[in-house]
mmCIF file of the N, C-alpha and C atoms, coordinates in Angstrom:
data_MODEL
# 
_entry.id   MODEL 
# 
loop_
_atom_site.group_PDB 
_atom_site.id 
_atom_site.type_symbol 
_atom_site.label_atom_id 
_atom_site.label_alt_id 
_atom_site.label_comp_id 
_atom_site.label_asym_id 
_atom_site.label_entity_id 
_atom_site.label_seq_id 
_atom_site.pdbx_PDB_ins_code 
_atom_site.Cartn_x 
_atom_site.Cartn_y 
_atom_site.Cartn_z 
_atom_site.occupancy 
_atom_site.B_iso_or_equiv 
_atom_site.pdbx_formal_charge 
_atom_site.auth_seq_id 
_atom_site.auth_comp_id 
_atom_site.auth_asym_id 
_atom_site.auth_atom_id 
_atom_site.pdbx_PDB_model_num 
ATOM 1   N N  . UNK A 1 1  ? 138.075 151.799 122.942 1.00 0.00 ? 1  UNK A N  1 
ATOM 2   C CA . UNK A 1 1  ? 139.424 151.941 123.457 1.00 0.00 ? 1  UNK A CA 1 
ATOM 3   C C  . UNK A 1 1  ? 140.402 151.646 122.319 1.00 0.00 ? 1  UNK A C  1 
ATOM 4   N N  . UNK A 1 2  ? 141.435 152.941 122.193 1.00 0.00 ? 2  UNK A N  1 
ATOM 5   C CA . UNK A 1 2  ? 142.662 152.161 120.954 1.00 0.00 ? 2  UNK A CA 1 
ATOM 6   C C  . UNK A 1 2  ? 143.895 152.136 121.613 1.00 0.00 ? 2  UNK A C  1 
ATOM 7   N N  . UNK A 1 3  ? 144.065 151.194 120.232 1.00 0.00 ? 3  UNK A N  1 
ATOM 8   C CA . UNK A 1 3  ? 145.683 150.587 120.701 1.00 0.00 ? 3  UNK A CA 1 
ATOM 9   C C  . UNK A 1 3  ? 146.622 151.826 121.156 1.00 0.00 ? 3  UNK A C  1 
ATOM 10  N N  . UNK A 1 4  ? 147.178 151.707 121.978 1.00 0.00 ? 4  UNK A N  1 
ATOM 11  C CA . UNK A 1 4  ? 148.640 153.038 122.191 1.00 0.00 ? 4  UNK A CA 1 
ATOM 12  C C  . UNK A 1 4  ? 149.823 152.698 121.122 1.00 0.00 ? 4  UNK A C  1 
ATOM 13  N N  . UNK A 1 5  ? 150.093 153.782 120.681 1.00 0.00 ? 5  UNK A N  1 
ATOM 14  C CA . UNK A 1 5  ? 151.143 154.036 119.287 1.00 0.00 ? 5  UNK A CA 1 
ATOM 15  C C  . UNK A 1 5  ? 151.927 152.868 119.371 1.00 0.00 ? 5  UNK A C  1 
ATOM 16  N N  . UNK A 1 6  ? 152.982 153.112 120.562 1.00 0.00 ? 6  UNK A N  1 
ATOM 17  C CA . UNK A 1 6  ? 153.813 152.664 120.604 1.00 0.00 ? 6  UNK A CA 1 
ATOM 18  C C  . UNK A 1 6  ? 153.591 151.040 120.604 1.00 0.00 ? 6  UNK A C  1 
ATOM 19  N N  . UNK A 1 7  ? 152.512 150.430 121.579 1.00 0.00 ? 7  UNK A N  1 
ATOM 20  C CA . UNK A 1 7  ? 152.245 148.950 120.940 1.00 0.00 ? 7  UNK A CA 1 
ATOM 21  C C  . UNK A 1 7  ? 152.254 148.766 119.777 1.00 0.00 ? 7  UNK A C  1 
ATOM 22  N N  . UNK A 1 8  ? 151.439 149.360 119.091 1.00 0.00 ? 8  UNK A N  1 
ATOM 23  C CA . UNK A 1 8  ? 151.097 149.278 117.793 1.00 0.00 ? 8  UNK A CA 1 
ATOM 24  C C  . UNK A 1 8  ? 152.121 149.172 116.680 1.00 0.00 ? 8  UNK A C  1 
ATOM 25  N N  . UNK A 1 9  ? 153.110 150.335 116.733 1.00 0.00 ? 9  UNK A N  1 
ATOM 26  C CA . UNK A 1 9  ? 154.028 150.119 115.772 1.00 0.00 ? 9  UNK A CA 1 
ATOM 27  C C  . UNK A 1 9  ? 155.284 148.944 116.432 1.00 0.00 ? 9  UNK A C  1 
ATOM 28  N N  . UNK A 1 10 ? 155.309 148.689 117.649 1.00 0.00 ? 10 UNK A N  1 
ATOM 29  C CA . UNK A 1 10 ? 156.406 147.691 117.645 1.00 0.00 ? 10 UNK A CA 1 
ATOM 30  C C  . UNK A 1 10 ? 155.918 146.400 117.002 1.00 0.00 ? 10 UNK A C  1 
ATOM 31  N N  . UNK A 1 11 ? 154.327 146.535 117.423 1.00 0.00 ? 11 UNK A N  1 
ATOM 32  C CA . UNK A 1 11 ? 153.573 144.876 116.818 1.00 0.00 ? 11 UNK A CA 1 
ATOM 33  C C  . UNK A 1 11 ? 154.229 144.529 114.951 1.00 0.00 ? 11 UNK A C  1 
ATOM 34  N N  . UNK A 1 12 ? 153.811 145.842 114.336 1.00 0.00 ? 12 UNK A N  1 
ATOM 35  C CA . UNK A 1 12 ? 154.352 145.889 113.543 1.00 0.00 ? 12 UNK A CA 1 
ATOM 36  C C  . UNK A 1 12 ? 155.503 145.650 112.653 1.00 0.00 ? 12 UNK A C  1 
ATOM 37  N N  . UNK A 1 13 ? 156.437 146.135 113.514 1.00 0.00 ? 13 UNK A N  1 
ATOM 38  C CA . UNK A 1 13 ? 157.886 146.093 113.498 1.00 0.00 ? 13 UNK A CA 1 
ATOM 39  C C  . UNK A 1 13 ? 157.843 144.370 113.455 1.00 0.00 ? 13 UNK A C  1 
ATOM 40  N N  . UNK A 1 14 ? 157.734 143.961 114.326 1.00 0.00 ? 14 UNK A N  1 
ATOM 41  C CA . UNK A 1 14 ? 157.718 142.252 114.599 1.00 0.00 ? 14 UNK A CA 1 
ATOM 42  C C  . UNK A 1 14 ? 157.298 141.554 113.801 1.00 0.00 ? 14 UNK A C  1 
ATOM 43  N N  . UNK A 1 15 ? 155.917 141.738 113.589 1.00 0.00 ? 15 UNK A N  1 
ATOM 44  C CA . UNK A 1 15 ? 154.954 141.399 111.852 1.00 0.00 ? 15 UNK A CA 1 
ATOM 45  C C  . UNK A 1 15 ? 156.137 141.111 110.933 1.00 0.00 ? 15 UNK A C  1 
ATOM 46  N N  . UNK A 1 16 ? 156.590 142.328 110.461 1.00 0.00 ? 16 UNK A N  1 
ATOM 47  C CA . UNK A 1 16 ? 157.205 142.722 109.381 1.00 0.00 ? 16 UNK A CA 1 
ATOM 48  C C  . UNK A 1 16 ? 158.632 141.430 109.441 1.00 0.00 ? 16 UNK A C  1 
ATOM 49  N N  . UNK A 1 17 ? 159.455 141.871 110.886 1.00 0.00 ? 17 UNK A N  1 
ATOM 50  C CA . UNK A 1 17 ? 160.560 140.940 110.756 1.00 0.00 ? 17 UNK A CA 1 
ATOM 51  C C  . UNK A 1 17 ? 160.646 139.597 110.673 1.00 0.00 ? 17 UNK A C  1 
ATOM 52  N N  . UNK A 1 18 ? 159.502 139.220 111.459 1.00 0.00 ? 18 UNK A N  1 
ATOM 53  C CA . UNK A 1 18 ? 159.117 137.848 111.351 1.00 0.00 ? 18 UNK A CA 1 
ATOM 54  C C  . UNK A 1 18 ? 158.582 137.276 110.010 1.00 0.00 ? 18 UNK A C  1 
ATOM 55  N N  . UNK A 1 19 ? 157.924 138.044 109.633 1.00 0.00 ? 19 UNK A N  1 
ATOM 56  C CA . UNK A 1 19 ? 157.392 138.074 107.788 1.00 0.00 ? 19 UNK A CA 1 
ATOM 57  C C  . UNK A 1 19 ? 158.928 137.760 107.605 1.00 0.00 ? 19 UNK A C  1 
ATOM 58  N N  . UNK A 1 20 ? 159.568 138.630 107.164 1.00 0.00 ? 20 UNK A N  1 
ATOM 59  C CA . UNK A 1 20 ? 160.804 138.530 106.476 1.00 0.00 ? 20 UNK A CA 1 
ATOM 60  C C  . UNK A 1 20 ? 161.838 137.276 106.857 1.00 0.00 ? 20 UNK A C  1 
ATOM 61  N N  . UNK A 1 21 ? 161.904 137.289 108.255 1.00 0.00 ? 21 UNK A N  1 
ATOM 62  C CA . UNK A 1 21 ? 162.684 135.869 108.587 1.00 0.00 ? 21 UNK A CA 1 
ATOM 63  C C  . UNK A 1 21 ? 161.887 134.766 107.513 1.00 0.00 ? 21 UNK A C  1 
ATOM 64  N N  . UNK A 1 22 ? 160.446 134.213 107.874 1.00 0.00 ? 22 UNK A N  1 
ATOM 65  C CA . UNK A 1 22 ? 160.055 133.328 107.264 1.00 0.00 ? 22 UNK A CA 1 
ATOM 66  C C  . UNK A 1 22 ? 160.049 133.260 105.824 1.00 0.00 ? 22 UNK A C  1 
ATOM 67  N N  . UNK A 1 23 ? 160.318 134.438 104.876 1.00 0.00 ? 23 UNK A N  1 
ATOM 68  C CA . UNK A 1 23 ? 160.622 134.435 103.586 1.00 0.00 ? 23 UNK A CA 1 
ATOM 69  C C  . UNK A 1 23 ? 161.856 134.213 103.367 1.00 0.00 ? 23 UNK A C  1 
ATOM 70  N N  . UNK A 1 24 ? 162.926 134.145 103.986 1.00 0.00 ? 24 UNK A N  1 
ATOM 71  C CA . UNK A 1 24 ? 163.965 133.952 103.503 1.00 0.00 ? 24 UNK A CA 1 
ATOM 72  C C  . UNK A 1 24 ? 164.249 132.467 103.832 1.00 0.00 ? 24 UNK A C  1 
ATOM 73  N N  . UNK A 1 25 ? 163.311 132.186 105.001 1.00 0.00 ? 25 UNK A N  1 
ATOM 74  C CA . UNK A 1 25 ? 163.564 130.376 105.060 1.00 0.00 ? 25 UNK A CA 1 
ATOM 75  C C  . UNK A 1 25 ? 162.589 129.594 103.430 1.00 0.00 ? 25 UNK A C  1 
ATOM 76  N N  . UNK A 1 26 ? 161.851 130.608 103.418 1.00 0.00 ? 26 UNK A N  1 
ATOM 77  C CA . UNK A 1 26 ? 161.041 129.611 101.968 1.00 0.00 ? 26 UNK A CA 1 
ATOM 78  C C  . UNK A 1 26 ? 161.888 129.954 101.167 1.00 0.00 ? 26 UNK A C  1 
ATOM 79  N N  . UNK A 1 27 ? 162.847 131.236 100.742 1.00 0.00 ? 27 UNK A N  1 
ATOM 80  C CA . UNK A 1 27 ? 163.569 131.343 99.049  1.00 0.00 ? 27 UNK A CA 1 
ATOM 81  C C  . UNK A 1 27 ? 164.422 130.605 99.796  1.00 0.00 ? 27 UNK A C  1 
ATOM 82  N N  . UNK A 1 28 ? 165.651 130.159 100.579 1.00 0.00 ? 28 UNK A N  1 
ATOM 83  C CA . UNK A 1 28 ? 166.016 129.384 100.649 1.00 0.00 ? 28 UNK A CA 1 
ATOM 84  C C  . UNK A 1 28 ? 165.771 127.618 100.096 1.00 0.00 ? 28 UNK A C  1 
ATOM 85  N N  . UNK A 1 29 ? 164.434 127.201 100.269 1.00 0.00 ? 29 UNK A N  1 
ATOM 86  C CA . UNK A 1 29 ? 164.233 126.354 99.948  1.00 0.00 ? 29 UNK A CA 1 
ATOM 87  C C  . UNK A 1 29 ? 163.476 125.957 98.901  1.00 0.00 ? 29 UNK A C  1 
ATOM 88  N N  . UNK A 1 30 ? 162.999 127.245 98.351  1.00 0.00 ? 30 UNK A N  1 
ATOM 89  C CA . UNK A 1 30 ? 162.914 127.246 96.571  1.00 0.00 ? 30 UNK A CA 1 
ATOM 90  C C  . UNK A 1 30 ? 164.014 127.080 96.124  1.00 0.00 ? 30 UNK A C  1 
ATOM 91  N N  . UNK A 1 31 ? 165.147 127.806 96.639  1.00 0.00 ? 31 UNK A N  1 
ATOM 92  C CA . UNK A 1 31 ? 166.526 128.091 95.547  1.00 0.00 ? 31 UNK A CA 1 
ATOM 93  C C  . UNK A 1 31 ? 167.507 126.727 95.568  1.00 0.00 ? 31 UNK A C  1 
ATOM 94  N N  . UNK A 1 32 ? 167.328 125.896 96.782  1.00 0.00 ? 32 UNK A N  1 
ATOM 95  C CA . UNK A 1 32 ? 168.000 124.588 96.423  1.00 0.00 ? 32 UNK A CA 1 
ATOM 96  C C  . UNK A 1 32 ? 169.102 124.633 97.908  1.00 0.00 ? 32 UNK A C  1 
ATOM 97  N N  . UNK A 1 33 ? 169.547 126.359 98.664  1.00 0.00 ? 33 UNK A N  1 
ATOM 98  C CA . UNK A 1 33 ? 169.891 125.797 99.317  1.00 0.00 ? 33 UNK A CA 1 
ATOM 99  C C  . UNK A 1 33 ? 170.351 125.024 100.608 1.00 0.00 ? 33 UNK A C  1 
ATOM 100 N N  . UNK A 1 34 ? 169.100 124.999 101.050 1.00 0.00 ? 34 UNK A N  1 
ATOM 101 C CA . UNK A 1 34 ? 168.372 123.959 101.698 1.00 0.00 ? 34 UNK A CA 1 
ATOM 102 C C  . UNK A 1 34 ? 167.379 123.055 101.341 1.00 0.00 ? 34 UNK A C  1 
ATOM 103 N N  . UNK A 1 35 ? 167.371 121.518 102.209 1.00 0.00 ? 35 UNK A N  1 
ATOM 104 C CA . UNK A 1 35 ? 166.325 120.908 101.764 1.00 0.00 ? 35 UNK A CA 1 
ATOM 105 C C  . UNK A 1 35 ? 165.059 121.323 102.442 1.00 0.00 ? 35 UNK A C  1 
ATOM 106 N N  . UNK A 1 36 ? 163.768 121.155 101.380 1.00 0.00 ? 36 UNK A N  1 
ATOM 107 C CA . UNK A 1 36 ? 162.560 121.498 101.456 1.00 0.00 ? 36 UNK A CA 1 
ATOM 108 C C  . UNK A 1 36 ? 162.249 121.164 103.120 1.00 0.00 ? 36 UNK A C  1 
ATOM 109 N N  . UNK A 1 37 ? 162.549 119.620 103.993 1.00 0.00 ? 37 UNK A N  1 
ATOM 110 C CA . UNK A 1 37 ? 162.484 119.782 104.943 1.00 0.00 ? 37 UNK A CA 1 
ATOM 111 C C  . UNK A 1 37 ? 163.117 120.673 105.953 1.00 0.00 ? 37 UNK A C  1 
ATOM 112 N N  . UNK A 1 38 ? 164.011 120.818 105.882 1.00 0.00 ? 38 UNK A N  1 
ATOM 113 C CA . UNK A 1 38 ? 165.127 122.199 106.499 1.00 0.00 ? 38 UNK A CA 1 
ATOM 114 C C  . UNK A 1 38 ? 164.635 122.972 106.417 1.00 0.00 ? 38 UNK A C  1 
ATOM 115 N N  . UNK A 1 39 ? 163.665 123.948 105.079 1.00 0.00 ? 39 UNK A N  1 
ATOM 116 C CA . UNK A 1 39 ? 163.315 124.947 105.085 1.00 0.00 ? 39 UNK A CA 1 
ATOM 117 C C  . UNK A 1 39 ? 162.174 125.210 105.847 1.00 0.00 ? 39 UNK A C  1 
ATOM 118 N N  . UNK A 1 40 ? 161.038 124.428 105.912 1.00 0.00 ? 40 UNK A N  1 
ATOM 119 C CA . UNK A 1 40 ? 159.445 124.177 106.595 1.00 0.00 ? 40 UNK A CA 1 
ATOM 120 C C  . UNK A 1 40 ? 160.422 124.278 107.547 1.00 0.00 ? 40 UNK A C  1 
ATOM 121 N N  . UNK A 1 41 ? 161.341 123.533 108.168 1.00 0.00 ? 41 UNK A N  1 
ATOM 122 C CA . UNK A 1 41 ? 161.413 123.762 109.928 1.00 0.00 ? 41 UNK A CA 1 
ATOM 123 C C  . UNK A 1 41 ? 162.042 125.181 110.345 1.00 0.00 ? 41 UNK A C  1 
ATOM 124 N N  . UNK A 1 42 ? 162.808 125.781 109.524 1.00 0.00 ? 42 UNK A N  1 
ATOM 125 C CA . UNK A 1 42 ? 163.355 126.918 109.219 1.00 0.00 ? 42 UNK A CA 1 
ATOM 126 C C  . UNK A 1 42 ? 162.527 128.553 109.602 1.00 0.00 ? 42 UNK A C  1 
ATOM 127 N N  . UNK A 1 43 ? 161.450 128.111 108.509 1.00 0.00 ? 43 UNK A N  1 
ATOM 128 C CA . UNK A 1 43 ? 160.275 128.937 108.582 1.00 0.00 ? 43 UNK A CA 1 
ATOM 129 C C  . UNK A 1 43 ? 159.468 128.362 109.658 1.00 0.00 ? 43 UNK A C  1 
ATOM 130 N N  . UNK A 1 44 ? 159.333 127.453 110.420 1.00 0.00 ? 44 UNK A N  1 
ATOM 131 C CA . UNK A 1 44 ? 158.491 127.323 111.723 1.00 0.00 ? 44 UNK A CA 1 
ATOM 132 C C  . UNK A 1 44 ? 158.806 127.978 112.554 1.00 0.00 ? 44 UNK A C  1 
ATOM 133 N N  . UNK A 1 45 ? 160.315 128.009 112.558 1.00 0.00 ? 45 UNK A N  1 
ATOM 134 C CA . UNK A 1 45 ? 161.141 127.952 114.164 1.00 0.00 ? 45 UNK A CA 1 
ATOM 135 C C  . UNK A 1 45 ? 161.583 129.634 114.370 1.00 0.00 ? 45 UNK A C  1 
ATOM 136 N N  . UNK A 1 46 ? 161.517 130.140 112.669 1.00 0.00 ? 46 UNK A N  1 
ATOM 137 C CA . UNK A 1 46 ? 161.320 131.874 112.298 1.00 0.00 ? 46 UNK A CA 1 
ATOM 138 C C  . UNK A 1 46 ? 159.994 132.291 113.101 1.00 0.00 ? 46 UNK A C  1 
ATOM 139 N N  . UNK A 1 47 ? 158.901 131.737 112.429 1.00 0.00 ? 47 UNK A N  1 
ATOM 140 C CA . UNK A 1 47 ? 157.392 132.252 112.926 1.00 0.00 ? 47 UNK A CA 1 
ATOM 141 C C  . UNK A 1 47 ? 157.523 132.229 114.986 1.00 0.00 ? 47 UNK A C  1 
ATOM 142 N N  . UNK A 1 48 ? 157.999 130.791 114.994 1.00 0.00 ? 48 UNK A N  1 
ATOM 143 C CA . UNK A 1 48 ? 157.674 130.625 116.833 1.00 0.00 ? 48 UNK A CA 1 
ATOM 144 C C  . UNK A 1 48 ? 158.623 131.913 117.225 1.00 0.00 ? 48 UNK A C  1 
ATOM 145 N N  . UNK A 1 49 ? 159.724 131.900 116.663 1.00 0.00 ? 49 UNK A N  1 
ATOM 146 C CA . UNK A 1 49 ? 160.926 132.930 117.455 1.00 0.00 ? 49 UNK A CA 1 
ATOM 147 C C  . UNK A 1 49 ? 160.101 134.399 117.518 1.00 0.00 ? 49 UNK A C  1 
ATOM 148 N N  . UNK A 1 50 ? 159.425 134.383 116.490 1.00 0.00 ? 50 UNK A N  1 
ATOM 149 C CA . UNK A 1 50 ? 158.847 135.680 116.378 1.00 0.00 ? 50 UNK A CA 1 
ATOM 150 C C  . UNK A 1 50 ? 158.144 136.358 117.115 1.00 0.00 ? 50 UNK A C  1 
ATOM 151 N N  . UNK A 1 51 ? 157.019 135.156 117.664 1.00 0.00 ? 51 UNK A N  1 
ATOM 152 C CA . UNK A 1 51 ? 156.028 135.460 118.221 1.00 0.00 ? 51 UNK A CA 1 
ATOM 153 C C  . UNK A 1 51 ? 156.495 135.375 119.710 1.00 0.00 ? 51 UNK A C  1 
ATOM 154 N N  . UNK A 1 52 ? 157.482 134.395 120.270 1.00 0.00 ? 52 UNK A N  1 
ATOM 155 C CA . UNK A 1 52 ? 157.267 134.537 121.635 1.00 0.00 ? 52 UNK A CA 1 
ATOM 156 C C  . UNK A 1 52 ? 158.746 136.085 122.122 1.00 0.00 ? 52 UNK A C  1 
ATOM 157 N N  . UNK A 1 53 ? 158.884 136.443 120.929 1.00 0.00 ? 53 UNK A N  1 
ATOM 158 C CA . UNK A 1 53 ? 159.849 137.533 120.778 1.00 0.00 ? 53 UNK A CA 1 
ATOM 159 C C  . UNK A 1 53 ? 159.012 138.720 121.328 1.00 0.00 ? 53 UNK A C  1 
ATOM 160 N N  . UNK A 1 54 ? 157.718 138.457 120.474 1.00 0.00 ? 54 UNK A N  1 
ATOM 161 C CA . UNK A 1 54 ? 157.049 139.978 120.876 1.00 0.00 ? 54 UNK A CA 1 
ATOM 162 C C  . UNK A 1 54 ? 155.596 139.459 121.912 1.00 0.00 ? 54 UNK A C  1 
ATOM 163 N N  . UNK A 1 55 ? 155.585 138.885 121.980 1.00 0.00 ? 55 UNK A N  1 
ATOM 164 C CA . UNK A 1 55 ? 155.094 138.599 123.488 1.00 0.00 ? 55 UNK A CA 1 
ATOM 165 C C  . UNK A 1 55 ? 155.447 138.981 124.429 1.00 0.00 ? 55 UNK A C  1 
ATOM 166 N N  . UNK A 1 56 ? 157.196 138.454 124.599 1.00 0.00 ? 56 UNK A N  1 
ATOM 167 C CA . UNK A 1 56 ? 157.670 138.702 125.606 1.00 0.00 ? 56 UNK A CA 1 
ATOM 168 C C  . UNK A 1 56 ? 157.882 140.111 125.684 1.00 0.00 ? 56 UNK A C  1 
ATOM 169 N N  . UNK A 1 57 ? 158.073 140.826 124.684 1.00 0.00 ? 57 UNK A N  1 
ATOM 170 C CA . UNK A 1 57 ? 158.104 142.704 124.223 1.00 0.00 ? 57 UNK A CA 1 
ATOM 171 C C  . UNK A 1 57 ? 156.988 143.282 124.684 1.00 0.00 ? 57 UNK A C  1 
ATOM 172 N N  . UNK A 1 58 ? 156.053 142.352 124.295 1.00 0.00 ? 58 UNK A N  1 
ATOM 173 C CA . UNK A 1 58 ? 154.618 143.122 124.459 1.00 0.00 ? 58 UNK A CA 1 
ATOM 174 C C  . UNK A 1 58 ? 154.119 143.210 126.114 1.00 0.00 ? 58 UNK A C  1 
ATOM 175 N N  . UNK A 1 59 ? 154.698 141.924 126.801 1.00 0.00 ? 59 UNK A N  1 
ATOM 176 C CA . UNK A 1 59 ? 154.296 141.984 128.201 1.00 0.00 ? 59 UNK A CA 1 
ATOM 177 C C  . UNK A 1 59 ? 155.157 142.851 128.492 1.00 0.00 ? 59 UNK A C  1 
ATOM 178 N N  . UNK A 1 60 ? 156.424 142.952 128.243 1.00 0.00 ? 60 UNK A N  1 
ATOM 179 C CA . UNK A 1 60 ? 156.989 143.979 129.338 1.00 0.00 ? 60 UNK A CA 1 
ATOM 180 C C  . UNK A 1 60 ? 156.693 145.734 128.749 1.00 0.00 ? 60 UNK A C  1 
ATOM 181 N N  . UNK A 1 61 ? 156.043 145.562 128.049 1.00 0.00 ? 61 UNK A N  1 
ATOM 182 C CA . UNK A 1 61 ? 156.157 147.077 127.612 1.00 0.00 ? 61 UNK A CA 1 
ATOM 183 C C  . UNK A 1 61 ? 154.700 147.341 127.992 1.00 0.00 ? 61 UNK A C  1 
ATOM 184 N N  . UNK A 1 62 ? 153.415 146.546 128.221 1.00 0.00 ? 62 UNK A N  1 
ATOM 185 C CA . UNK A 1 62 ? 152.190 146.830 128.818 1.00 0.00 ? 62 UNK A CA 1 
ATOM 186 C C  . UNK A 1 62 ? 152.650 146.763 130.351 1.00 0.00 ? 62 UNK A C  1 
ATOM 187 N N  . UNK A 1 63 ? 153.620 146.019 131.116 1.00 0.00 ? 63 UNK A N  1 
ATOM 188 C CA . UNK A 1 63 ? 153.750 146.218 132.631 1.00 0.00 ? 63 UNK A CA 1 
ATOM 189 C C  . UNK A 1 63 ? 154.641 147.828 132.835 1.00 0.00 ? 63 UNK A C  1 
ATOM 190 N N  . UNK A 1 64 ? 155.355 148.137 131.865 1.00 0.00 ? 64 UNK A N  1 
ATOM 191 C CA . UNK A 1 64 ? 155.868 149.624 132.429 1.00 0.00 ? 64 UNK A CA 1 
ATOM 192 C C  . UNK A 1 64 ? 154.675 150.459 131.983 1.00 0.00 ? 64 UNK A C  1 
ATOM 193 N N  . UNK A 1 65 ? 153.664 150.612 131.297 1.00 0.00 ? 65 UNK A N  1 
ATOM 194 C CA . UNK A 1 65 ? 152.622 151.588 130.851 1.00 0.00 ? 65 UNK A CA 1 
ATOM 195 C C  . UNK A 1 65 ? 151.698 151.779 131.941 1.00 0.00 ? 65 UNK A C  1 
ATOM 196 N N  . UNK A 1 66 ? 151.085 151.071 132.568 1.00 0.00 ? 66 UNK A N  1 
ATOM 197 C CA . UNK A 1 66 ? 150.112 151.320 133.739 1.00 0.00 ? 66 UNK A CA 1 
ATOM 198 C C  . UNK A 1 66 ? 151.290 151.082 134.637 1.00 0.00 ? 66 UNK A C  1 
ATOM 199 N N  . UNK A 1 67 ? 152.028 151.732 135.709 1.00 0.00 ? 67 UNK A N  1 
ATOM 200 C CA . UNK A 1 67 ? 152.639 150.887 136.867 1.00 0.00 ? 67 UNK A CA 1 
ATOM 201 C C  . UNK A 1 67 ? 151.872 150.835 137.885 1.00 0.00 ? 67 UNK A C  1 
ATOM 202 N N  . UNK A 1 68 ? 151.539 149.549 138.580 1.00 0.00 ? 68 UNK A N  1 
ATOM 203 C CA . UNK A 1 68 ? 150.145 148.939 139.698 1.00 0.00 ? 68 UNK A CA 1 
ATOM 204 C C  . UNK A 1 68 ? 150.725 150.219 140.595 1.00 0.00 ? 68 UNK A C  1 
ATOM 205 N N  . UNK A 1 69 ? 151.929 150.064 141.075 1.00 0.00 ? 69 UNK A N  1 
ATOM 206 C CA . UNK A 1 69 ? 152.090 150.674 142.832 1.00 0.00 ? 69 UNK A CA 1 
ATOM 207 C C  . UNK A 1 69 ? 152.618 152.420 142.063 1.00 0.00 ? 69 UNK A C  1 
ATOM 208 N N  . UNK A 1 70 ? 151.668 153.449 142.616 1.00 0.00 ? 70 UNK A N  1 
ATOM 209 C CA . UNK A 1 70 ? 152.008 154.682 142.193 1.00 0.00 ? 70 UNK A CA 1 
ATOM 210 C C  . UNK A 1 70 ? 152.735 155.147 143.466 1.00 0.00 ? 70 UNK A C  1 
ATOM 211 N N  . UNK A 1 71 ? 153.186 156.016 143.838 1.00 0.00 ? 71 UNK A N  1 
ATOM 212 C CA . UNK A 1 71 ? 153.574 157.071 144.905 1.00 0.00 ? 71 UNK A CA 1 
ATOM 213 C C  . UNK A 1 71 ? 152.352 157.509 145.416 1.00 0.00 ? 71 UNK A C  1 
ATOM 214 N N  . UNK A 1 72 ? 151.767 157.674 146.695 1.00 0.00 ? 72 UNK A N  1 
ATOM 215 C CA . UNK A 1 72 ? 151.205 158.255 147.224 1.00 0.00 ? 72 UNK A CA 1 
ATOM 216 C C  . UNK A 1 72 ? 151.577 159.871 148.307 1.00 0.00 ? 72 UNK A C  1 
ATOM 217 N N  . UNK A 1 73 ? 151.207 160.694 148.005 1.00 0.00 ? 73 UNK A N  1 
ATOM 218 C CA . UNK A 1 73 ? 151.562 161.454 148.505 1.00 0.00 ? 73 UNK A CA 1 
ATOM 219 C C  . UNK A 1 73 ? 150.778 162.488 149.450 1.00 0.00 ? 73 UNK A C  1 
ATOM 220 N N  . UNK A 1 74 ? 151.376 162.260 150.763 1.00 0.00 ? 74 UNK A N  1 
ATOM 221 C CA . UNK A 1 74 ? 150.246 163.085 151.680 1.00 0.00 ? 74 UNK A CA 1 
ATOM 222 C C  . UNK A 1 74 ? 150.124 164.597 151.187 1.00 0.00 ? 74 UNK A C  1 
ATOM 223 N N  . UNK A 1 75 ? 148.653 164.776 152.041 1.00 0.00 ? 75 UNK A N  1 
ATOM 224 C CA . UNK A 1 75 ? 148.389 166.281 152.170 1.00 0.00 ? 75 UNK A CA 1 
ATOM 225 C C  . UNK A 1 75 ? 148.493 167.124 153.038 1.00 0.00 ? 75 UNK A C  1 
ATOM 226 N N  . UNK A 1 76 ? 149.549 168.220 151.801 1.00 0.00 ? 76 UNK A N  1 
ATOM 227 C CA . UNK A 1 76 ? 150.321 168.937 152.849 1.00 0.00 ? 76 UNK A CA 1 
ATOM 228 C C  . UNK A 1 76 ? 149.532 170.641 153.328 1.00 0.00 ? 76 UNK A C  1 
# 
């Protein structure tokens, strides 16, 4: 069974932004400006945002793909 596109590239999409949030909390705290502790919590609170970002993306976009209750329609 494979992934459907569209999961796939939003997972992605998310990967990527969340990657990028958390790099800019570490050059931040290479470059001085923030402190090293600021930055670790910076880049934590990037990674958590990230993930329960596309969680919450990911559940609602697997509950519209199958919908449980279809239309039934008599025979006419």
């Amino acid at each position: 069974m494979e992934i459907p596109a569209p999961l796939l590239s939003g997972t992605i999409t998310y990967i990527v932004l969340t990657l990028l949030a958390m790099g800019a909390g570490i050059g931040m705290g290479i470059t001085g400006k923030m402190t090293r502790d600021n930055s670790m919590v910076f880049t934590m609170l990037a990674f958590m945002t990230g993930l329960c970002l596309w969680m919450f993306w990911a559940c609602c976009w697997l509950h519209q793909w199958h919908i449980l209750i279809v239309p039934t329609y008599g025979h006419e």
